[in-house]
TIVOTI-138226 format. One record per residue (C-alpha): residue number from 1; chain; z, x, y. Coordinates in steps of 0.02 Angstrom, whole numbers, plus 50000, padded with zeros to 5 digits. Each point is the difference from the previous one (the first is absolute). Layout:
N
{NUM,A,{Z,X,Y}}
...
// end
This chain:
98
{1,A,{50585,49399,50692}}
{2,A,{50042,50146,49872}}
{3,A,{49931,49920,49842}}
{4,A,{49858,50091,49962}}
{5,A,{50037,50070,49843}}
{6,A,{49870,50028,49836}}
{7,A,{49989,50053,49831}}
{8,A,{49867,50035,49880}}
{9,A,{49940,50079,49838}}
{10,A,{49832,50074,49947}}
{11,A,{49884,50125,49968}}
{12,A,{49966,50146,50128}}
{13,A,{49783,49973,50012}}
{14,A,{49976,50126,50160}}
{15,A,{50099,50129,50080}}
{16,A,{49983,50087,50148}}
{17,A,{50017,50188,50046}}
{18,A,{50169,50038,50084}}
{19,A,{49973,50026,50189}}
{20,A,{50097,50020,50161}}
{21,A,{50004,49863,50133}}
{22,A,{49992,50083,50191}}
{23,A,{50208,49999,49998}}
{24,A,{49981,50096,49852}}
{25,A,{50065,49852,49868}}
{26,A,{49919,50017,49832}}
{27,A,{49886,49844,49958}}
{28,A,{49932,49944,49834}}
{29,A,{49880,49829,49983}}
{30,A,{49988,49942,49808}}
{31,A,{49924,49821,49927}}
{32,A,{50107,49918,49842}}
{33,A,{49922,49888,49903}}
{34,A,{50152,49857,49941}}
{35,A,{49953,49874,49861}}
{36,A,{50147,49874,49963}}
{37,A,{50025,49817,49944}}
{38,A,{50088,49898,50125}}
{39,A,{50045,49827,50026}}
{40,A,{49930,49912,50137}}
{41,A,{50029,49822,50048}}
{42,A,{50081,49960,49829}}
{43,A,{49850,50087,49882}}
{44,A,{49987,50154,49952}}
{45,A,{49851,50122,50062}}
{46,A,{49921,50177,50000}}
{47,A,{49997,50088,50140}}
{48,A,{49899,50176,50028}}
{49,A,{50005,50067,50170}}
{50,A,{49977,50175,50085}}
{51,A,{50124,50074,50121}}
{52,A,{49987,50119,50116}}
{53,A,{50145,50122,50022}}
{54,A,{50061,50133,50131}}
{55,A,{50114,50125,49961}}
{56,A,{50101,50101,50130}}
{57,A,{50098,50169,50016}}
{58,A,{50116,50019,49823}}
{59,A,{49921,49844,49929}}
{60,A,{49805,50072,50058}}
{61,A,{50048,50177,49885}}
{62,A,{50065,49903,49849}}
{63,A,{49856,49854,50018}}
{64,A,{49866,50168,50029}}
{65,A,{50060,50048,49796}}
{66,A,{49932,49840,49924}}
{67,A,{49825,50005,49924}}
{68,A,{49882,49847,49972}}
{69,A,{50058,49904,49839}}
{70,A,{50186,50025,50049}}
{71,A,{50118,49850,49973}}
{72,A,{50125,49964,50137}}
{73,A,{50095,49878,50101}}
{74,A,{49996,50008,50192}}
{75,A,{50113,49933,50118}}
{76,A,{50009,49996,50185}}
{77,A,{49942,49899,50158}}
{78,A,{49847,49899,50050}}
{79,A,{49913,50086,50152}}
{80,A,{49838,50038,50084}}
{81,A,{49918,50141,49918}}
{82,A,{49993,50126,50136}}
{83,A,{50035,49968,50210}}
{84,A,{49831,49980,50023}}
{85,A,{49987,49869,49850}}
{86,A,{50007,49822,49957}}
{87,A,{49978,50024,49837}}
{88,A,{50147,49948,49878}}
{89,A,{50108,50152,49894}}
{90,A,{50149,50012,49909}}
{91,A,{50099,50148,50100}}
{92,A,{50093,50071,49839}}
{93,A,{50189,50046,49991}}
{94,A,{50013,50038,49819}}
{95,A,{49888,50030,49855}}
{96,A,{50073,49981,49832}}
{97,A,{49893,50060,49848}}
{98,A,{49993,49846,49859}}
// end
């Protein structure tokens, strides 16, 4: 299957330091914190969530110039955080300033 596609918007709440994985790929973890109003079985509801976020190579060096407070939209790819993780992230591919 090849649909595994996401999109979201919200405010950058942590940011990692930029650091090198053992192939020498920049890495960057951040958090967003989205608030929207959706519509969910027919009614409308809040929904506040936080994501965690990895950013590699290009993406890593533009995602390691946000700061804390930062508005942006993400989107990307739902994987494990890390190889050695079960843990849930969004792997970015693009970060667009809002």
């Amino acid at each position: 299957m090849d649909c595994n596609r996401t999109e979201i918007c919200g405010t950058v709440t942590e940011i990692g330091s930029l650091r090198y994985s053992p192939a020498g790929v920049a890495v960057v973890e951040l958090k967003i914190r989205h608030v929207s109003r959706q519509v969910e079985a027919g009614k409308p509801r809040w929904v506040e969530c936080e994501v965690s976020a990895v950013a590699l190579a290009q993406i890593a060096e533009i995602a390691a110039g946000l700061t804390p407070g930062a508005t942006v939209r993400l989107a990307g790819f739902l994987a494990r955080k890390s190889r050695m993780s079960l843990q849930l992230a969004l792997h970015v591919n693009r970060i667009d300033p809002i």
